[in-house]
C-alpha positions as CSV (number, residue, x, y, z in Angstrom):
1,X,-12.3,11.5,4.0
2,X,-9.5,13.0,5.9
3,X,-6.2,12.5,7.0
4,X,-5.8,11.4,10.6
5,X,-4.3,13.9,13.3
6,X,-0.6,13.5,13.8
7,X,2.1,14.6,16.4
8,X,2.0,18.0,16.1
9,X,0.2,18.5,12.7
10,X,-2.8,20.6,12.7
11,X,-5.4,22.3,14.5
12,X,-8.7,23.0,12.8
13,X,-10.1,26.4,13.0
14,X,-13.0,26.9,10.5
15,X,-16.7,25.7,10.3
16,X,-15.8,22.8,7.7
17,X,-13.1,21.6,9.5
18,X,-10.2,22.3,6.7
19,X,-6.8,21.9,8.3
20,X,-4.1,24.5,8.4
21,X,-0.5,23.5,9.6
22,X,1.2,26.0,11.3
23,X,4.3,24.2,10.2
24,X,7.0,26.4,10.5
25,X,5.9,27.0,14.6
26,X,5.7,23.2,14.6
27,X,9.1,22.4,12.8
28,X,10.6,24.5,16.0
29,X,8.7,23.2,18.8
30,X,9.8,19.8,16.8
31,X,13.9,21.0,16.8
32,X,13.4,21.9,20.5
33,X,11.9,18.9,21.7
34,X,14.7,17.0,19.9
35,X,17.0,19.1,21.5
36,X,15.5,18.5,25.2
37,X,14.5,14.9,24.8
38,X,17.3,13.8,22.8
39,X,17.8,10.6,20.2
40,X,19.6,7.6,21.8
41,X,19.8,8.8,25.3
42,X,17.3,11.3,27.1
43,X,19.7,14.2,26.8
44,X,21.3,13.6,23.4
45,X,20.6,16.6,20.7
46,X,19.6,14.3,18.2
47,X,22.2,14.5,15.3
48,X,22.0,13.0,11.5
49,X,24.4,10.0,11.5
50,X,24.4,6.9,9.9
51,X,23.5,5.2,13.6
52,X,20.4,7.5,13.8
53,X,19.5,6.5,9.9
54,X,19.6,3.0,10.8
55,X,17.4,3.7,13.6
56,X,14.9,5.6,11.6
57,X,15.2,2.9,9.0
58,X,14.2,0.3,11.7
59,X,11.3,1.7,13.3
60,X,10.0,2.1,9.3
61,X,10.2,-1.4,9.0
62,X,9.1,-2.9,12.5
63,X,6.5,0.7,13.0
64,X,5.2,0.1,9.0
65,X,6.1,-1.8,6.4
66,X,6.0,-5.4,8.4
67,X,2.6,-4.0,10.7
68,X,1.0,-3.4,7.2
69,X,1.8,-6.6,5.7
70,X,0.5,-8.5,8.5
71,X,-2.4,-7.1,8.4
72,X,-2.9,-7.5,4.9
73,X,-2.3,-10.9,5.3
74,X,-4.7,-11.4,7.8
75,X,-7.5,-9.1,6.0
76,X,-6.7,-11.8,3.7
77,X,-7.6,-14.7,5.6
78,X,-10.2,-12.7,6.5
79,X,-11.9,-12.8,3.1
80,X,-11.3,-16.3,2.9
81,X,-13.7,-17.0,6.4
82,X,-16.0,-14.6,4.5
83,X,-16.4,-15.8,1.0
84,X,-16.5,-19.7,2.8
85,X,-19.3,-18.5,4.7
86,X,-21.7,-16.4,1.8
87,X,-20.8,-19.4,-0.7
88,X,-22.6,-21.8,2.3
89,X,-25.4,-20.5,1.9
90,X,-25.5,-17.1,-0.2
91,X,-27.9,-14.2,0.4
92,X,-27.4,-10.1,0.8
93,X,-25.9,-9.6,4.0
94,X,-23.4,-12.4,3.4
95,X,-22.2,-10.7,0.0
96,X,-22.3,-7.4,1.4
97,X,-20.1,-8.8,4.4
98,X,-17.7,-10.6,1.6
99,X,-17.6,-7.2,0.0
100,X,-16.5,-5.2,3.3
101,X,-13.8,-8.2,3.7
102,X,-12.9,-7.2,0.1
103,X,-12.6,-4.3,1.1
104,X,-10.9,-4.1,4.1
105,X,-7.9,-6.3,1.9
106,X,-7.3,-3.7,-1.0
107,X,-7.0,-0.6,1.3
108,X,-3.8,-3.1,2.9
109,X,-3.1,-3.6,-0.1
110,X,-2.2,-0.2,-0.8
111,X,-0.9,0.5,2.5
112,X,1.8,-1.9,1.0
113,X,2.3,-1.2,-2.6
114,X,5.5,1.9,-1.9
115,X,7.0,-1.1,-0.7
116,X,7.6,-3.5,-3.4
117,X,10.7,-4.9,-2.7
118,X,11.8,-8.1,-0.4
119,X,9.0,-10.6,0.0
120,X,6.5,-9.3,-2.6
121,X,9.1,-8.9,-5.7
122,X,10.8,-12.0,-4.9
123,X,10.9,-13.3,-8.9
124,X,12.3,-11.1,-12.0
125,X,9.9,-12.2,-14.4
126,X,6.6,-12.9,-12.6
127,X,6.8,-11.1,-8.5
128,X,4.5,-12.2,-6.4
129,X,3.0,-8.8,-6.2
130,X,1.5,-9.1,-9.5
131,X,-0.9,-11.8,-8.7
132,X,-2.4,-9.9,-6.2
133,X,-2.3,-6.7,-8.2
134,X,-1.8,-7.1,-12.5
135,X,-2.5,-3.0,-12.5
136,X,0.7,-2.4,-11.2
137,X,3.0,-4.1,-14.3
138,X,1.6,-1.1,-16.3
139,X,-1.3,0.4,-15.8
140,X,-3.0,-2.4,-17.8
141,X,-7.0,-2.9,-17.1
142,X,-8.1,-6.8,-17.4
143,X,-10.8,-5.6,-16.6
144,X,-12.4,-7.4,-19.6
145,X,-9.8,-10.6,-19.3
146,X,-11.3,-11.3,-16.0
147,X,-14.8,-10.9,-17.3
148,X,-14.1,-13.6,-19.9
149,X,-12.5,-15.9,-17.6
150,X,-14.8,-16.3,-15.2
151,X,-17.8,-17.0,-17.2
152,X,-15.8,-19.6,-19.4
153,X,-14.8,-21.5,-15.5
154,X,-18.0,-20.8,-14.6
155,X,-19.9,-22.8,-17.5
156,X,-17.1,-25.0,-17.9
157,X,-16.5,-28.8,-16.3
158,X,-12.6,-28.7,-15.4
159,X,-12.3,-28.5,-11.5
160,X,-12.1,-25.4,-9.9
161,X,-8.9,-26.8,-7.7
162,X,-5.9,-25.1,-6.2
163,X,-3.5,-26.5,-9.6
164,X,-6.2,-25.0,-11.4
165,X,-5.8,-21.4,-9.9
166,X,-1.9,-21.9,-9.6
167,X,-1.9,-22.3,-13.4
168,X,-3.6,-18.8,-14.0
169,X,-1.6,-15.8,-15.3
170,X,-1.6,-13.0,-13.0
171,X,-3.7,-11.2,-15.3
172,X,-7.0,-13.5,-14.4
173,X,-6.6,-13.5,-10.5
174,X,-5.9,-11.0,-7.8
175,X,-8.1,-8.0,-6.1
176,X,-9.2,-6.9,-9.2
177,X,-10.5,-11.0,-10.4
178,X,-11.7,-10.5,-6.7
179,X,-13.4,-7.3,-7.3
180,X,-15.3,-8.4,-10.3
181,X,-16.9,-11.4,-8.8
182,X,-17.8,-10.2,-5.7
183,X,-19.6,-7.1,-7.2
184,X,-21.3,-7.5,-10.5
185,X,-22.9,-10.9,-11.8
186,X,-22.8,-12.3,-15.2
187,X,-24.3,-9.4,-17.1
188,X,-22.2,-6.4,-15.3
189,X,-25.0,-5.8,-12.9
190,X,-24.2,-4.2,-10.3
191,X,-27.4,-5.0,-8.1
192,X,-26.7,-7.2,-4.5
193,X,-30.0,-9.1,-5.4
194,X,-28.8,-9.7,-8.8
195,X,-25.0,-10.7,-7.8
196,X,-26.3,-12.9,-5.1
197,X,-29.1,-14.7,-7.6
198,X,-26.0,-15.1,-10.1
199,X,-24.4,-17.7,-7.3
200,X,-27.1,-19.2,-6.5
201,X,-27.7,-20.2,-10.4
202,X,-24.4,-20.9,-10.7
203,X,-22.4,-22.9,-7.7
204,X,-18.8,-22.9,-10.0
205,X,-19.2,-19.1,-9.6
206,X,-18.5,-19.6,-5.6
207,X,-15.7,-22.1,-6.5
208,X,-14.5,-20.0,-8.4
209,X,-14.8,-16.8,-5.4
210,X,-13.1,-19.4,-3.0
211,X,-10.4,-20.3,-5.0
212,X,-9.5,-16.3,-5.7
213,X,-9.2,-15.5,-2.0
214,X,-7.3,-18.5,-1.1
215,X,-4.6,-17.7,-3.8
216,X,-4.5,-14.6,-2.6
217,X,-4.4,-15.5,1.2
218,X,-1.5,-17.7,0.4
219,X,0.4,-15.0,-1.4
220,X,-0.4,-12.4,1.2
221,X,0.8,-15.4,3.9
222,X,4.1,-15.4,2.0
223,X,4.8,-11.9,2.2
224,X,4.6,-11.4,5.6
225,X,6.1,-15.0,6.6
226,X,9.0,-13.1,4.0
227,X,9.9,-10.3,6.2
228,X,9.5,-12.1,9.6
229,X,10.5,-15.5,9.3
230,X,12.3,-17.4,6.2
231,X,12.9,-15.0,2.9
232,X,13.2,-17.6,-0.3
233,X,14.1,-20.5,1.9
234,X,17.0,-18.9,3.2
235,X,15.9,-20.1,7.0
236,X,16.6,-15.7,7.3
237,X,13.8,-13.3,7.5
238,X,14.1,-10.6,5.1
239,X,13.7,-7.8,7.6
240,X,17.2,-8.9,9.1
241,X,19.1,-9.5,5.7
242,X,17.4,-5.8,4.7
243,X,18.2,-4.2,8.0
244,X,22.0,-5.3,7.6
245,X,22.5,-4.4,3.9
246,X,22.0,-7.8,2.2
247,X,19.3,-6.7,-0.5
248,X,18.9,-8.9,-3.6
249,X,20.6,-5.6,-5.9
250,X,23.1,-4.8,-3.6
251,X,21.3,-1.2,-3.2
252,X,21.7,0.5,0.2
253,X,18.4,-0.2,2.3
254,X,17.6,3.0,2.9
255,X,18.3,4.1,-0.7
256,X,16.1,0.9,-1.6
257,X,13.3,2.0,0.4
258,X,13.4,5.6,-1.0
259,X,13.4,4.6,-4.4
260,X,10.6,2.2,-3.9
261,X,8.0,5.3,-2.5
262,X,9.4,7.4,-5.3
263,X,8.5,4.9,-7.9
264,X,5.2,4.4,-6.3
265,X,4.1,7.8,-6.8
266,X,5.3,8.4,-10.0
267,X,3.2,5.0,-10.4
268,X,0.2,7.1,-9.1
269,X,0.6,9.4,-11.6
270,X,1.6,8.0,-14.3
271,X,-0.6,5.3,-14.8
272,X,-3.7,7.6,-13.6
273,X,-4.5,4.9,-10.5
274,X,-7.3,6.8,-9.3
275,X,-9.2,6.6,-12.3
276,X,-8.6,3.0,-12.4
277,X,-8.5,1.5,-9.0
278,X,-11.3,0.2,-6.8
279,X,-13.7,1.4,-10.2
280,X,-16.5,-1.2,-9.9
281,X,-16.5,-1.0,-5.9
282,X,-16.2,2.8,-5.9
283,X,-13.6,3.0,-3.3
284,X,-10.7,4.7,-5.6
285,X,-10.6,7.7,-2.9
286,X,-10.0,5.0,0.3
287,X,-7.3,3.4,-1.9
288,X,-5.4,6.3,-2.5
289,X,-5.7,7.7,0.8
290,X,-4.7,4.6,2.2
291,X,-1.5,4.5,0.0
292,X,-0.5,8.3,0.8
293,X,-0.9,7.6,4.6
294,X,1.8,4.7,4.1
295,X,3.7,6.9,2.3
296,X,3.9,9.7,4.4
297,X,4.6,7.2,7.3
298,X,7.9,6.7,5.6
299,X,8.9,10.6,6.8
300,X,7.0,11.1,9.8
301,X,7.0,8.0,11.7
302,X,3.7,7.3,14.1
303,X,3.0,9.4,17.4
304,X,5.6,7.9,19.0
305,X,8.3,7.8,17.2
306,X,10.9,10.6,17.6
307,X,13.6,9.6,15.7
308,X,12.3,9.9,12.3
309,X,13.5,10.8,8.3
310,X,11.5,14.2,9.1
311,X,13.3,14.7,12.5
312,X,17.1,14.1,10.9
313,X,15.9,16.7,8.1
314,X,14.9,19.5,10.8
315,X,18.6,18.1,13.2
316,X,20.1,19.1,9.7
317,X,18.8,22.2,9.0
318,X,16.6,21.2,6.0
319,X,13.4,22.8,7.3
320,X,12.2,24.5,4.3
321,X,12.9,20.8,2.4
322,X,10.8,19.4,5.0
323,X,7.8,21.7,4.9
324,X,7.9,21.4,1.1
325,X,7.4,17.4,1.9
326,X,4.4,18.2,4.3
327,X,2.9,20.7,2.1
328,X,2.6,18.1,-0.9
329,X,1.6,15.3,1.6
330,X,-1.5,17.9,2.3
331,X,-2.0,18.5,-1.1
332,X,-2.7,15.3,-2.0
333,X,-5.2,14.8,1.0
334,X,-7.0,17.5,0.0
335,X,-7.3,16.5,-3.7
336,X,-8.7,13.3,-2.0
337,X,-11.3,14.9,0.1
338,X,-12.0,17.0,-2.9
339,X,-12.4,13.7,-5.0
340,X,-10.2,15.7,-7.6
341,X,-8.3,13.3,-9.6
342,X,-6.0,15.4,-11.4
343,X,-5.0,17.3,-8.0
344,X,-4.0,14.2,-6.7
345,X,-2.2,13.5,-9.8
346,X,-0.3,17.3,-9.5
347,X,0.4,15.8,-5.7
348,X,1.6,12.9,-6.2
349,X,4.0,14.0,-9.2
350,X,5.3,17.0,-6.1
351,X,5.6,14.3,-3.8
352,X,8.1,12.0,-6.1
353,X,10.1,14.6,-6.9
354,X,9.9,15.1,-2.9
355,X,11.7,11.2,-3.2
356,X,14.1,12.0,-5.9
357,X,15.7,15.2,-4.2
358,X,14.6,16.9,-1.3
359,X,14.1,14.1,1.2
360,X,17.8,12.4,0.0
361,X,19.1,15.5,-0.1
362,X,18.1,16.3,3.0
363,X,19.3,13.5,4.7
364,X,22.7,12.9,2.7
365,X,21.6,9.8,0.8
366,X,22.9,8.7,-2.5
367,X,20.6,7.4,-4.3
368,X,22.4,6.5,-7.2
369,X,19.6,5.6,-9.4
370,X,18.0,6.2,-13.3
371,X,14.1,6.8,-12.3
372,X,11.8,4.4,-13.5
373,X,8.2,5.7,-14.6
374,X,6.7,2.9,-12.2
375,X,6.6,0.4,-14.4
């Protein structure tokens, strides 16, 4: 699995295509373009300012972190149309399909999980991230909670209703709920032939599939509806309260932002994500690949983009911060293609204390904060 190419990154010049950056010859081709092209206006050196913070700030949000929540919110809907159509009449290549739609919805997922604030953590207590994903409280695995649950719904006689999945605790619903029922039957088999016989025996078991994914749906619905139309009820979408200052702790936007990739990481590493993520399905390597691309996204921008967090920290002089940023980000793809958790563990730790210091630093941001541990 390997990280796609990006402005430039990387050539590749060995017979199993293993990346080496010449980042230092890149970081001044980068400062000259900058120079030449300008920021604002075609011939403007671009400068670090507040003005060219906020615009880096706002192509992050309309270039990111509102692209990959609509999409998760329609991968989403997606599995909805998908688990509706196997539970019609189930067989192997309508589970497999299900699966793929799975699938497809917990790589968004992680392409949205460094930023967990706004729509998604919209309640102190219980935040609507949690009912898609109950690992990321603590690192807890309901693994067996899930297990338990849907064979008591299954062989039980109460309706299998929307007020009866609106009454579930986050801990019995979500991708990982999801996960379980769409990939192993009744006795942990892991077998297509097996997992589609199980629904067949056992129609409550699709009920029970198609009430999951429309929970989620509506949940994933709310977080994008969040940031581009009405946050809370408010009649404001959050992207326009975030992008002028009004977040729900007072914390600066950017400083917000920051802190929510840093505690993401230290998330990563703390709770050991890739050895519990995506376990049943085997896709822990797409999960966290898809999570560091978001992640990195944050600092380089897409191909387009010139006015980025990376191009204010080369305008002010902070190359070697910078290249330590890119090196971990290539660490940790590397530990992926290696499949070697513990690297990626090593590169994700690098990477938040990339969060805490060298990117604020590097771009003159308070943060102001006492580091969580991800919880």
């Amino acid at each position: 699995m390997n990280k796609p190419e990006t402005l430039l990154n990387c050539v590749r010049i060995d017979d199993g295509y293993r990346r080496h950056y010449f980042r230092t010859a890149a970081a001044i081709l980068l400062a000259g373009l900058l120079t030449a092209c300008g920021g604002e206006r075609k011939n403007d050196p671009l400068v670090l300012t507040d003005d060219t913070l906020n615009t880096a700030l706002t192509r992050i949000v309309d270039q990111t972190v509102i692209p990959n929540t609509q999409a998760f919110a329609e991968d989403a809907e997606a599995l909805v149309v998908a688990a509706s159509s196997f539970c019609n009449a189930p067989n192997t290549d309508g589970l497999q399909q299900t699966q793929s739609a799975w699938e497809a919805s917990s790589t968004g997922w992680y392409r949205i999980l460094p930023f967990l604030f706004g729509p998604p953590d919209d309640n102190l207590l219980t935040p609507g991230y949690l009912f898609i994903d109950s690992l990321r409280q603590r690192g807890n695995d309901y693994t067996s909670t899930i297990r338990t649950e849907i064979n008591e719904s299954v062989s039980g006689s109460e309706p299998l209703n929307g007020a009866y999945f609106d009454g579930l605790s986050f801990t019995k619903v979500g991708l990982l709920a999801l996960e379980v029922a769409l990939f192993e039957d009744a006795s942990e088999s892991s077998a297509d032939s097996d997992i589609v016989a199980g629904f067949i025996a056992h129609p409550r078991r699709c009920d029970y599939l198609e009430g999951l994914a429309q929970l989620q749906a509506e949940y994933a619905n709310d977080f994008y509806q969040g940031w581009t139309s009405d946050y809370q009820n408010s009649g404001e979408a959050y992207r326009e309260r975030f992008l002028r200052g009004a977040t729900d702790d007072g914390s600066a936007p950017l400083t917000l932002l920051l802190t929510s990739a840093q505690e993401h990481l230290n998330y990563l590493k703390q709770r050991t994500v890739a050895d519990q993520a995506g376990q049943i399905s085997g896709i822990s390597s797409a999960l966290m690949q898809a999570s560091i691309e978001a992640t990195e996204a944050i600092v380089e921008g897409d191909q387009g983009s010139v006015v980025t967090l990376a191009s204010l920290m080369l305008a002010a002089q902070e190359e070697s911060a910078l290249l330590s940023v890119r090196d971990n980000f290539e660490r940790a793809y590397e530990a992926i293609d290696d499949q070697s958790n513990l690297d990626f563990y090593t590169a994700a730790g690098l990477l938040d204390g990339n969060f805490k210091r060298e990117i604020p630093d590097g771009l003159a941001v308070e943060l102001g904060i006492n580091f969580s541990d991800g919880d």
